[in-house]
N, C-alpha and C positions, 0 to 999 in steps of 0.2 A: 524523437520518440514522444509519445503522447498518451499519459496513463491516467486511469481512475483513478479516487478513493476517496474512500466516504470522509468525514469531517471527522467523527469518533473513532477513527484507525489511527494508529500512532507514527507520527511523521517519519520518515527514515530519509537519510542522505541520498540514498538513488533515485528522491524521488523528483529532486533538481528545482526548478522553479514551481513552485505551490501559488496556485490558483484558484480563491473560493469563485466559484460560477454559478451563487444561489443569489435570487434578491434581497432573503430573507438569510439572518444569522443563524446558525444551527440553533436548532432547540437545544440549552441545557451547557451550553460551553461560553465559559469568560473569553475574549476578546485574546487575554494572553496565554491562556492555555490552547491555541489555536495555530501554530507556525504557518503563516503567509506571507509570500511576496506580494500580491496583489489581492482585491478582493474587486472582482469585477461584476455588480450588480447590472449594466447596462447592457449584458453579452446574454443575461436571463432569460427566460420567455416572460412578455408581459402579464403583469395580474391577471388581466381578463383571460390570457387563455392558459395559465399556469393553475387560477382557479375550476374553467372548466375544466379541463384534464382531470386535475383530482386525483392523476394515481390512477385511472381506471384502464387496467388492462385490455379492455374493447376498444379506446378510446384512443388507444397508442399510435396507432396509424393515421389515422387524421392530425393528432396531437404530432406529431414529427412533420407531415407537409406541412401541416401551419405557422411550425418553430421556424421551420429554414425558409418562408416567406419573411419569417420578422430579422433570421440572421441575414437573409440578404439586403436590407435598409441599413443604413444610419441609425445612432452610431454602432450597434453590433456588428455590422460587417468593416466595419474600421477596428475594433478589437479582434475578431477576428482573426483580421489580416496581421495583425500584431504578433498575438498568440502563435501563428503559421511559421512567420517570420523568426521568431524564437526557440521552435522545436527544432528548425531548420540546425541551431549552431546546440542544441542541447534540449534534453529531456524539460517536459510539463508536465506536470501531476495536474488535473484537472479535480478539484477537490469537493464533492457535492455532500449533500446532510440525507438527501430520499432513502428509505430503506431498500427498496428496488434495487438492486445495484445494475441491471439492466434496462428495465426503461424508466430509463432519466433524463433531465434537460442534457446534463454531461457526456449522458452517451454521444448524444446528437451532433453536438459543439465539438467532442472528439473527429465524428465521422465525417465534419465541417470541415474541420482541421489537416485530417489526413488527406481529402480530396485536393486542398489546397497544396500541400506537399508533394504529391502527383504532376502537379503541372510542371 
């Protein structure tokens, strides 16, 4: 299983392996006030197109085919495959900071995730 949530929602036990999947650290949160197993900056979408995106809801559809050209490269699709690998024996909490809680890098990485568990 393979779930959201945002970085400012308060951790819970179900939510198994916790994964921050932003480049950048949440705005506003200490390092220890943050429960993670991993923090995987390099599964992100790069600067350049994390900055064009910008959140902009027009933008979302092109911003999603261009995401999963960068998850299909090195090394994001080596995490990836990790991540995959992991939900297979137990739950991921995929943990993002966007306010969007819909279109996010996270979503994307989730529906990455799930197509991989399909096979």
């Amino acid at each position: 299983m393979v779930r959201l949530k945002r970085a400012y929602a308060p951790a819970a036990h179900e939510d198994g392996y916790r994964v921050l999947v932003d480049r950048l650290w949440p705005r506003g949160l200490k390092k220890e006030a943050l429960p993670l197993d991993a923090w995987l900056r390099d599964i992100s979408p790069s600067p350049e197109l994390r900055k064009w995106f910008g959140h902009a809801p027009e933008r979302w559809e092109e911003f999603t085919r261009r995401y999963r050209a960068e998850l299909a490269r090195a090394p994001a699709k080596e995490l990836l495959e990790q991540l995959a690998a992991r939900a297979r024996r137990g739950t991921v909490t995929l943990v993002f900071s966007t306010k969007d809680e819909e279109r996010n890098s996270a979503a994307v990485v989730k529906e990455e995730i799930e197509k991989h568990l399909r096979r």
